[in-house]
C-alpha positions as CSV (number, residue, x, y, z in Angstrom):
1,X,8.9,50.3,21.3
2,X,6.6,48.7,18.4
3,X,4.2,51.8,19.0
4,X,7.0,54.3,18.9
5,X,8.3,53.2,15.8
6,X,4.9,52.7,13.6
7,X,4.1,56.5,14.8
8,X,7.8,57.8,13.5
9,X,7.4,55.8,10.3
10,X,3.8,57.3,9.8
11,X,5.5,60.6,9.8
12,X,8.5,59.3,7.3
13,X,8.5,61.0,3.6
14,X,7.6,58.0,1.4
15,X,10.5,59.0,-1.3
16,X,13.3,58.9,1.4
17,X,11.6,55.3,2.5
18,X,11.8,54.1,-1.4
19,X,15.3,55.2,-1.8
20,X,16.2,53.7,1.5
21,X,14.5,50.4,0.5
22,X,16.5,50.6,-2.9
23,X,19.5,51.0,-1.0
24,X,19.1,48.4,1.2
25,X,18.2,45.8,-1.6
26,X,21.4,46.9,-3.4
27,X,23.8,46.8,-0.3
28,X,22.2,42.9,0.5
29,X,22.6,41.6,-3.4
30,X,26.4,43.2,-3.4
31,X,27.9,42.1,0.4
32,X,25.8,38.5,0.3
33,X,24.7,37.9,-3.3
34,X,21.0,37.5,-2.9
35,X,19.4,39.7,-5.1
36,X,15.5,41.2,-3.5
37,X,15.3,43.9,-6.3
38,X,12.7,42.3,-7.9
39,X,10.6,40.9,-5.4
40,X,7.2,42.5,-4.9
41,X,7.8,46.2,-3.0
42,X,4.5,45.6,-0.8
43,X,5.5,42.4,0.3
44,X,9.3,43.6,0.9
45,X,8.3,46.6,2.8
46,X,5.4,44.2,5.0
47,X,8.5,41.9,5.8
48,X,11.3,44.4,6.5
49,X,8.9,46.6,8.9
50,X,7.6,44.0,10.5
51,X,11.8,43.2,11.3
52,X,12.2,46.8,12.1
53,X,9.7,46.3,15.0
54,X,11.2,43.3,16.0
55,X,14.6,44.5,16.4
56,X,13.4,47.8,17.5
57,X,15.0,50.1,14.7
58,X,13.4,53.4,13.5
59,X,14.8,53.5,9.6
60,X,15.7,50.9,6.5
61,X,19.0,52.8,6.7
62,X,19.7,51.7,10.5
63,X,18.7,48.3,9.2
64,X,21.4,48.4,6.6
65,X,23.8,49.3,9.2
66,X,23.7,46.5,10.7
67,X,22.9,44.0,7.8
68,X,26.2,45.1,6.8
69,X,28.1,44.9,10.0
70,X,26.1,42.1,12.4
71,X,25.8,38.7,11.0
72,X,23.3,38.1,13.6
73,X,20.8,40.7,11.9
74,X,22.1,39.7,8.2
75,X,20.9,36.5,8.8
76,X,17.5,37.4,10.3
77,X,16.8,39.6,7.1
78,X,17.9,37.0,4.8
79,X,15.0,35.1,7.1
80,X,12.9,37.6,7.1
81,X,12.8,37.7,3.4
82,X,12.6,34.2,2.7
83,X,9.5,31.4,2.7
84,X,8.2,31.2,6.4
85,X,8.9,27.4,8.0
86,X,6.4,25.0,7.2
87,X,4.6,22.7,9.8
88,X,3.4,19.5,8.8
89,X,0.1,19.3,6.6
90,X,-0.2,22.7,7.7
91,X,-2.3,23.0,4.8
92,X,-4.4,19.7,4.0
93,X,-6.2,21.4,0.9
94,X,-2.9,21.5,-0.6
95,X,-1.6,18.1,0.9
96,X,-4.9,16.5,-0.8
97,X,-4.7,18.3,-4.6
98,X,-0.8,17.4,-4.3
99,X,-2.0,13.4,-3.9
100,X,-4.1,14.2,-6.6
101,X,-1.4,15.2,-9.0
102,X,1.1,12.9,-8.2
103,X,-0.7,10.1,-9.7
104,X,-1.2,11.9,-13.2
105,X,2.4,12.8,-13.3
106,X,4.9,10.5,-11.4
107,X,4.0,6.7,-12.5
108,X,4.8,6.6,-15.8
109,X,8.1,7.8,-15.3
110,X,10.6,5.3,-14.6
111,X,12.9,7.5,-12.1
112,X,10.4,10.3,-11.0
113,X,11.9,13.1,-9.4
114,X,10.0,16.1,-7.5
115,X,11.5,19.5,-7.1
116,X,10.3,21.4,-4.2
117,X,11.6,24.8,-5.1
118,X,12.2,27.3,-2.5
119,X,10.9,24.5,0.3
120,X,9.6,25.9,3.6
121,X,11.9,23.7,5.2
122,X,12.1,20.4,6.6
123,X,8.6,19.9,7.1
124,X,7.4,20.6,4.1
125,X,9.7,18.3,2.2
126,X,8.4,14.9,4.4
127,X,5.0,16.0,4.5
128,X,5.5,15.3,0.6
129,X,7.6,12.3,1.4
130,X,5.2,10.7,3.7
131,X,2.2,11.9,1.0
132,X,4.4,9.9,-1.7
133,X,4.6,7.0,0.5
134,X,0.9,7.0,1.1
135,X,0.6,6.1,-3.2
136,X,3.2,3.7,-3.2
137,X,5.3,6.2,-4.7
138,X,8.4,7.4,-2.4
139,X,10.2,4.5,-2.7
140,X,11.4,4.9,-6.5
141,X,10.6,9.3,-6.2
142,X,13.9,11.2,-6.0
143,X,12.8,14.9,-4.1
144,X,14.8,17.6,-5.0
145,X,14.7,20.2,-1.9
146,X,16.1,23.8,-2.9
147,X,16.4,26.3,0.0
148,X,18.3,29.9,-0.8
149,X,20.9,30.0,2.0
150,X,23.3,27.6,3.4
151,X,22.0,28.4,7.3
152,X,18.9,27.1,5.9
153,X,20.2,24.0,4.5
154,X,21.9,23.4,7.8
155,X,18.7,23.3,9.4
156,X,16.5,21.4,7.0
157,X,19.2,18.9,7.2
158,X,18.9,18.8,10.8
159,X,15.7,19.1,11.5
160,X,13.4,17.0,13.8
161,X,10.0,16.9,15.5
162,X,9.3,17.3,19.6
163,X,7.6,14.0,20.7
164,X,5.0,16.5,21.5
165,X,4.2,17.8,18.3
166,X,3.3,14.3,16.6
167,X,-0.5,13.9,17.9
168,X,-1.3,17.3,16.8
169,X,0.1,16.7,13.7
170,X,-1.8,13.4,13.2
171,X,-4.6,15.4,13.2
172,X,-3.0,17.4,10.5
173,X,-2.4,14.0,8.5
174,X,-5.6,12.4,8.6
175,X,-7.6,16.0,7.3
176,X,-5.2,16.0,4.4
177,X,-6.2,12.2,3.9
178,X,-3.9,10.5,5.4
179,X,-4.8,6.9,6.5
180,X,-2.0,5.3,8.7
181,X,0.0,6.3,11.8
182,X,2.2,9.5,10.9
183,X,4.5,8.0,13.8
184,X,5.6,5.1,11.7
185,X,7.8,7.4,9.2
186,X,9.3,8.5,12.2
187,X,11.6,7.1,14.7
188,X,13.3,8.2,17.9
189,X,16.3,9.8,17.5
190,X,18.1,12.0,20.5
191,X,14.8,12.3,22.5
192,X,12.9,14.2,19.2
193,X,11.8,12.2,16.1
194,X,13.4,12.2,12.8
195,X,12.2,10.7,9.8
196,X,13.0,6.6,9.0
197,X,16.2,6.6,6.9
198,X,13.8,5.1,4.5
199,X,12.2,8.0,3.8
200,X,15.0,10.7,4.7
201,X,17.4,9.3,2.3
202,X,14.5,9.8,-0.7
203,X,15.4,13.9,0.3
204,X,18.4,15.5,-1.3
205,X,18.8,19.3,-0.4
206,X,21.0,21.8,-1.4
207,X,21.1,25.0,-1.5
208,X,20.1,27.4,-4.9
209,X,18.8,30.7,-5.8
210,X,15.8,31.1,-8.0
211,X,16.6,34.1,-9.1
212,X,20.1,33.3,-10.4
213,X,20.8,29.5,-10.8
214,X,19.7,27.9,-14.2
215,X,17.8,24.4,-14.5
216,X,19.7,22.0,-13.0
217,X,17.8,18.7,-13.8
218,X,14.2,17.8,-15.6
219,X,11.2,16.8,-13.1
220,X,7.6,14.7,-13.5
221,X,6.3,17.5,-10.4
222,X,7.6,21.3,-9.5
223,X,6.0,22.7,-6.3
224,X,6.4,26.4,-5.9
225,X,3.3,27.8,-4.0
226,X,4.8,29.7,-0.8
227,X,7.4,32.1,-2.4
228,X,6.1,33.0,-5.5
229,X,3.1,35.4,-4.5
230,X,6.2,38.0,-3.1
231,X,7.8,37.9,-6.9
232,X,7.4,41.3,-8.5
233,X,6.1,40.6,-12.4
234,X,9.3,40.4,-14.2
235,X,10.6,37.5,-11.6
236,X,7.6,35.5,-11.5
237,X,8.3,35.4,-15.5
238,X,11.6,34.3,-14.9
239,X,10.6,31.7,-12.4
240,X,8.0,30.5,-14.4
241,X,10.4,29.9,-17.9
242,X,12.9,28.2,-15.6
243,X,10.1,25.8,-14.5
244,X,9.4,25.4,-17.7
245,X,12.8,24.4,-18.9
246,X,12.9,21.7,-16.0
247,X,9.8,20.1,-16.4
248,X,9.3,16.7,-18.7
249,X,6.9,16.9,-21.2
250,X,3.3,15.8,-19.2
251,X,5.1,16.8,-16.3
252,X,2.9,19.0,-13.8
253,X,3.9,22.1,-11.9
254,X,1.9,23.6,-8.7
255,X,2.5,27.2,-8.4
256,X,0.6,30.1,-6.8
257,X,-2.0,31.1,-8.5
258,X,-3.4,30.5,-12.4
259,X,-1.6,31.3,-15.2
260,X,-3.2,34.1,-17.3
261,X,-2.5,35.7,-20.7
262,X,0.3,37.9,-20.0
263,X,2.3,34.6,-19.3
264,X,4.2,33.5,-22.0
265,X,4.0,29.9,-20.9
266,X,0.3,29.5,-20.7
267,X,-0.3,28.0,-24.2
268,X,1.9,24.5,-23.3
269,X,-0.1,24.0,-20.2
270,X,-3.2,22.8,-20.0
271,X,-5.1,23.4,-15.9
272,X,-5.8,19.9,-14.0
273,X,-8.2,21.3,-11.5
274,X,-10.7,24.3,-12.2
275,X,-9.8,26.8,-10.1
276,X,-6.4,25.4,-8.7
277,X,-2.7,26.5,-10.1
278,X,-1.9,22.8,-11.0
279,X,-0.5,22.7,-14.9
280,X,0.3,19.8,-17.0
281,X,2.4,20.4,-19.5
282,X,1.8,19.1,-22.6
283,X,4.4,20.8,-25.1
């Protein structure tokens, strides 16, 4: 089926695929009020074909047809579309620069709160709790998790880790730098593990939408490196301004790649690390 469909789509006219897309975006921002329309068109169009194939549909306009009418497949584009699920210390480079930062940004402030915008769930948010804890820091560190749909939420809130999973992810831990037993942030909860209410109650969620919602509190740390890249030009701009509003003065944002001089912002910034997206601000 996979074959079949990448062979009719080679022989699709391009403008009828562009005004499909266009009408797809528009028919998702008015029935569920998540607005795409500004997101990168190459990433889009790698996402939403890659969704075709998996639900074995021919067209953007079948896809709409049942977006519209099949909450099943509404929710799998909304998915689809979204940050793919982080594992834990799935990336140690950034696990390391992120234990780096922390420690130029969080300790002077006497309530230091984190803002993991757009999270890639769960485990994302505790491999920055448990990273917090290693400094000393977790324990006075409100994180602010955002995800952009309530199934989301449900699941982040929800989430736990297969007994299995826990020695492969030690490895994970001790590459990024980690020195202790990951197990001990954990405990046994239902036959799976789920983080120490110690640590979990550090973690607020809740649900909000970059693209819409305004600043909603001011931060020492932002962390926005996973859904950023598939922001189109005008909504990385956006993005970036509302970071900017939320940040404290010396506070330090992580985003996706350096700032350059088409972005407005890059004058109150100064870079922490040559060559890495990690931005004190210091105006």
């Amino acid at each position: 089926m996979g074959v079949a469909i990448e062979e009719c789509r080679r022989d699709a006219d391009p403008d009828v695929e562009a005004l499909e897309l266009e009408l797809l975006l528009e028919a998702v921002v008015q029935r569920f009020g998540f607005d795409f329309r500004t997101h990168d068109r190459g990433a889009l169009q790698r996402k939403l074909y890659a969704l075709l194939t998996r639900r074995g549909l021919r067209t953007l306009s079948q896809l709409q047809d049942r977006v519209l009418h099949d909450a099943d497949t509404a929710s799998a584009l909304l998915r689809a579309l979204g940050v793919p699920p982080a594992t834990m210390f799935d990336d140690p480079q950034e696990a390391m620069q992120l234990l780096s930062v922390t420690e130029q940004c969080l300790p002077g402030a006497p309530l230091p709160k984190v803002w993991l915008a757009d999270c890639a769930g769960a485990e994302q948010a505790w491999t920055v709790a448990v990273l917090l804890a290693e400094r000393q820091l977790l324990w006075r560190t409100e994180i602010h998790a955002t995800v952009p749909t309530d199934e989301q939420l449900h699941e982040a809130q929800h989430a736990a880790i297969s007994v299995e999973r826990m020695n492969e992810y030690q490895g994970c831990y001790e590459r990024a730098g980690g020195s202790g037993r990951l197990s001990e942030y954990f405990h046994l909860e239902g036959g799976r593990m789920v983080p120490v209410p110690q640590l979990k109650s550090r973690i607020t969620w809740a649900q909000y939408n970059l693209v819409t919602d305004a600043s909603f509190n001011e931060f020492q740390l932002i962390v926005c490196r996973r859904a950023l890249p598939d922001f189109g030009p005008l909504l990385r701009q956006r993005v970036l301004h509302l970071f900017d509003n939320s940040l404290a003065v010396l506070g330090v944002m992580g985003i996706d790649r350096e700032l350059g001089e088409h972005d407005r912002l890059a004058g109150q910034y100064v870079q922490l690390t040559q060559r890495q997206p990690w931005y004190k601000r210091i105006a």
